[in-house]
SENULUM-151736 format. One record per residue (C-alpha): residue number from 0; residue in one letter; y, z, x. Coordinates in nm, 3 decimals, decimal comma, padded with zeros to 5 digits. Example, Ala and Ser with C-alpha at 12.3 -4.5 7.8 and 13.67 -1.06 7.14 Angstrom:
REM residues 2
> seq; type; yy; zz; xx
> 0; A; -00,450; 00,780; 01,230
> 1; S; -00,106; 00,714; 01,367
END
This chain:
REM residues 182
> seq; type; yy; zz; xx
> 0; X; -08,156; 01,033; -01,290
> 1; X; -08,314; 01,353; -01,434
> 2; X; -08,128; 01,626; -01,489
> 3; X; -08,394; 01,856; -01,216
> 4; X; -08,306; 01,561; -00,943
> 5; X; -07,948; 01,579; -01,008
> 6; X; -07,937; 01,954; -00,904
> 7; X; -08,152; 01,935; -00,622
> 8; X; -07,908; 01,669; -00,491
> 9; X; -07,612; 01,926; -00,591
> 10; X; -07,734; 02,203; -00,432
> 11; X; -07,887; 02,008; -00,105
> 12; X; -07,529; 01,854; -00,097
> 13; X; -07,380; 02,243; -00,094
> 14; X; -07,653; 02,364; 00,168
> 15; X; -07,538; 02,068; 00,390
> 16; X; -07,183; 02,153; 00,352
> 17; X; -07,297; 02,497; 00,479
> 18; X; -07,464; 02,404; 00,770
> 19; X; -07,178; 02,209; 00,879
> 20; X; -06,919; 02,528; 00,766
> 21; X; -07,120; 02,819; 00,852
> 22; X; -07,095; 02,789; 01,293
> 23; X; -06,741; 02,818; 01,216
> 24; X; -06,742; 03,072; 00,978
> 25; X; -06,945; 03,318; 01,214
> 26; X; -06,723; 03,214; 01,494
> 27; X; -06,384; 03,352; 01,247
> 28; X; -06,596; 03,669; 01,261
> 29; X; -06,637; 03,727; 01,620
> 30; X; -07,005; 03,557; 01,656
> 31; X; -06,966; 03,343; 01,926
> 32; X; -07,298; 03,175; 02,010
> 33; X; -07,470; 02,962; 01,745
> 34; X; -07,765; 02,996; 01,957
> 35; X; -07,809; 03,399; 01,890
> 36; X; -07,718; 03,408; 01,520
> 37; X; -07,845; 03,086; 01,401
> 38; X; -07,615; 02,987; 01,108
> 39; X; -07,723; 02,662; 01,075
> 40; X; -08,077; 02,772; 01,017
> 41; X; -07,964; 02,989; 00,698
> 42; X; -07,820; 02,670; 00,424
> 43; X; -08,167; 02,452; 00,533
> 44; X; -08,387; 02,789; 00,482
> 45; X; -08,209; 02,833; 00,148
> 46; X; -08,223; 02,492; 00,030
> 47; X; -08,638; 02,450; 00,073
> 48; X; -08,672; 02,782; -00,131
> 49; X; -08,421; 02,598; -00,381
> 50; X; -08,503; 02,257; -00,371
> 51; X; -08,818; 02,220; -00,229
> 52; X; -09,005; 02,030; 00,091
> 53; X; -08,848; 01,729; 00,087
> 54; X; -08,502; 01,779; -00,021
> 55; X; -08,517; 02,046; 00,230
> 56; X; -08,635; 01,862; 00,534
> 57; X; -08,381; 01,605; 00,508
> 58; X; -08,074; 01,875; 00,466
> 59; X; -08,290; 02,027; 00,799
> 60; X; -08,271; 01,680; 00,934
> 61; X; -07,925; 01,567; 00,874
> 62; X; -07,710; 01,906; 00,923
> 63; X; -07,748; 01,910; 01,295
> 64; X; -07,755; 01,527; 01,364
> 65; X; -07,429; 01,508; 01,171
> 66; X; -07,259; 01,793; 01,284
> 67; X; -07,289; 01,690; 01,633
> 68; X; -07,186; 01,362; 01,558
> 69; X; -06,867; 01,539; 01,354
> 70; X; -06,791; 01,800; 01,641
> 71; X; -06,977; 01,742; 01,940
> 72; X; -07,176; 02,078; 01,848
> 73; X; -07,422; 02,105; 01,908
> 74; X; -07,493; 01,830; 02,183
> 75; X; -07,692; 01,564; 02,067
> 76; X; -07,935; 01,599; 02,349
> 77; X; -08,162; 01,709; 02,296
> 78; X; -08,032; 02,049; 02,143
> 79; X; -07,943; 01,882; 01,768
> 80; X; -08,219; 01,645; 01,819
> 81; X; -08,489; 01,937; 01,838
> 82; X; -08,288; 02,087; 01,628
> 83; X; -08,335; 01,815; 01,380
> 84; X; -08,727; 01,870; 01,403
> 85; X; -08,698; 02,209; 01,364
> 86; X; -08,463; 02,248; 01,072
> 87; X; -08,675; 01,955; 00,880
> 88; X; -09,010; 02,202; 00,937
> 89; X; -08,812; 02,499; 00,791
> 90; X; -08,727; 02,270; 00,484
> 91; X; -09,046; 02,174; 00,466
> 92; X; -09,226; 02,483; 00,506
> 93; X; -09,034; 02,696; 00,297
> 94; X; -09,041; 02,439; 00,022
> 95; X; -09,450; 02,426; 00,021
> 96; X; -09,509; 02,782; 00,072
> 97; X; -09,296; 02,887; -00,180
> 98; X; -09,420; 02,681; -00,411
> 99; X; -09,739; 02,774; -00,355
> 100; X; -09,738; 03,199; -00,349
> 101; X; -09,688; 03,399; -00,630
> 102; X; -09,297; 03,462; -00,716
> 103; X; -09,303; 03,802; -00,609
> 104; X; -09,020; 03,934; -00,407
> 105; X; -09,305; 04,026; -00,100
> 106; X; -09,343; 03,685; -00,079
> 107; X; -08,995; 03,544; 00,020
> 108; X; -09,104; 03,753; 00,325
> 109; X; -09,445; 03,591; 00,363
> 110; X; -09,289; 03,226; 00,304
> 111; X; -08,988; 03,276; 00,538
> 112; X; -09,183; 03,401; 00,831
> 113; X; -09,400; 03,206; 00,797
> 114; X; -09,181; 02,934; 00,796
> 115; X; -08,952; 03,060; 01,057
> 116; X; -09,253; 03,081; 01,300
> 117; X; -09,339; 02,686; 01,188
> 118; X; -09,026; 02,578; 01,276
> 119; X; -08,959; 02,736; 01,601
> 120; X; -09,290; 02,579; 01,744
> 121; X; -09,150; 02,282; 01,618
> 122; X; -08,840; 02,281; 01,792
> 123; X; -08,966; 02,366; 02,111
> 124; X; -09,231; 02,082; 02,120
> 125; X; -08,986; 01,837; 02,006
> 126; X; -08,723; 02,006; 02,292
> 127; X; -09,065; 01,988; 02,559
> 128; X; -09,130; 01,600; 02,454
> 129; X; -08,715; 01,522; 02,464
> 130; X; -08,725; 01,652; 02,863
> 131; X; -09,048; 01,425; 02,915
> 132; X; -09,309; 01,720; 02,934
> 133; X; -09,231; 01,853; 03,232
> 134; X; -09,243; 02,219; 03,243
> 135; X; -08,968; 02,232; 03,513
> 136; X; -08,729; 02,175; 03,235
> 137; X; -08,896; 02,327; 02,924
> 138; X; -09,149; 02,605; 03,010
> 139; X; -09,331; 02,861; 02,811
> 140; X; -09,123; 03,137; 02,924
> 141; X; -08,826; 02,913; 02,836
> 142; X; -08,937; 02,822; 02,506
> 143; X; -09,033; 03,198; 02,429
> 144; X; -08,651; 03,269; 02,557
> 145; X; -08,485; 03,029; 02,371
> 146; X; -08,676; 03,036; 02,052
> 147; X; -08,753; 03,421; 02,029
> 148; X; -08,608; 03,659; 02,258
> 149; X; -08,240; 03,486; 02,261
> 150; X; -08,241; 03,389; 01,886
> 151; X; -08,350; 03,779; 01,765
> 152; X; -08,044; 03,863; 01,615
> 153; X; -08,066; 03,532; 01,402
> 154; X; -08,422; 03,594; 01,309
> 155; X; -08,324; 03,959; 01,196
> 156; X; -07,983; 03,825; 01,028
> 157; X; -08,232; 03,590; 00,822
> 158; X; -08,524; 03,807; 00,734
> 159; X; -08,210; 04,036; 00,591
> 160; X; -08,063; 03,764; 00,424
> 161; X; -08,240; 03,521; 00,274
> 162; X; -08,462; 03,684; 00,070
> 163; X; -08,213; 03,845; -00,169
> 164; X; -08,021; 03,529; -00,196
> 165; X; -08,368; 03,347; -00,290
> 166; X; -08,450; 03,647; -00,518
> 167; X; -08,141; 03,650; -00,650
> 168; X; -08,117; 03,294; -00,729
> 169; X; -08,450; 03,278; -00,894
> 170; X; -08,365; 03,579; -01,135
> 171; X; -08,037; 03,373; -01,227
> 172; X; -08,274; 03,090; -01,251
> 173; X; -08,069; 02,881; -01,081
> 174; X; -08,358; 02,774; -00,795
> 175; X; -08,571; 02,452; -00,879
> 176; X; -08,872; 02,493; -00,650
> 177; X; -09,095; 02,656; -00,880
> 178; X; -09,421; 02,677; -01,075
> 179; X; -09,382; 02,645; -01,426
> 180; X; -09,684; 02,892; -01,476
> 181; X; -09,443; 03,172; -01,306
END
């Protein structure tokens, strides 16, 4: 194994850790819902800016399939099963778009937006197929509650977040999703 593959599989390993640890950790501070701050969502965001699409889809895919298998949290369905598809689209989706802007701090922004947005419409179509398309259990006004409106404070808490961890990283040099002509 190359030394490049070895650290992705390090620091994928560390993000999953995290998105087992962090719900708890925001619960020891007071944040009760996982569902308004979104901690899971931070270590799988993180590790597609680190490590790339696919290392990042499958931390995206196995954090919340494993942690509800671990601690019954989140239910398996169908929260951690959409959850699955739309952690593995934030992995992705950071990992390409990353890759593909210029490394300029502006563009964390651009990428995690993006990707955030990606994601989300991910989730809820996987959440819309899991009830069997019917809108009396997963409507738009649902999906715009649940994905949006209710997770707000999450999608703030990352847009502040992330990107000086990312930037931060990459000046340490310590990220491995990048261009070599950067």
């Amino acid at each position: 194994m190359n030394p490049t593959t070895v650290r992705k599989l390090v620091y994928a390993a560390l993000c999953l850790c995290l998105g087992l640890a962090m719900p708890w950790i925001f619960h020891l501070f007071g944040a009760v819902s996982g569902q308004i701050f979104l901690p899971m969502h931070i270590p799988v965001l993180l590790c597609g800016f680190i490590c790339g699409p696919l290392w990042g889809a499958a931390v995206g895919v196995i954090a919340p399939l494993l942690r509800s298998v671990l601690f019954q949290s989140p239910p398996m369905f169908p929260v951690a099963i959409s959850m699955a598809f739309e952690l593995a689209v934030y992995g992705v989706a950071t990992g390409i778009i990353y890759k593909l802007l210029p490394k300029k701090f502006s563009y964390i922004y651009v990428t995690l937006i993006a990707s955030m947005i990606i994601g989300r419409v991910a989730g809820g179509i996987a959440q819309f197929a899991l009830l069997g398309f019917d809108p009396a259990k997963f409507s738009h006004p649902m999906f715009f509650s649940a994905y949006f409106v209710g997770a707000l404070p999450g999608i703030i808490l990352h847009i502040a977040l992330i990107p000086p961890i990312v930037w931060t990283l990459r000046r340490f040099k310590l990220t491995v999703n990048e261009n070599t002509d950067t």
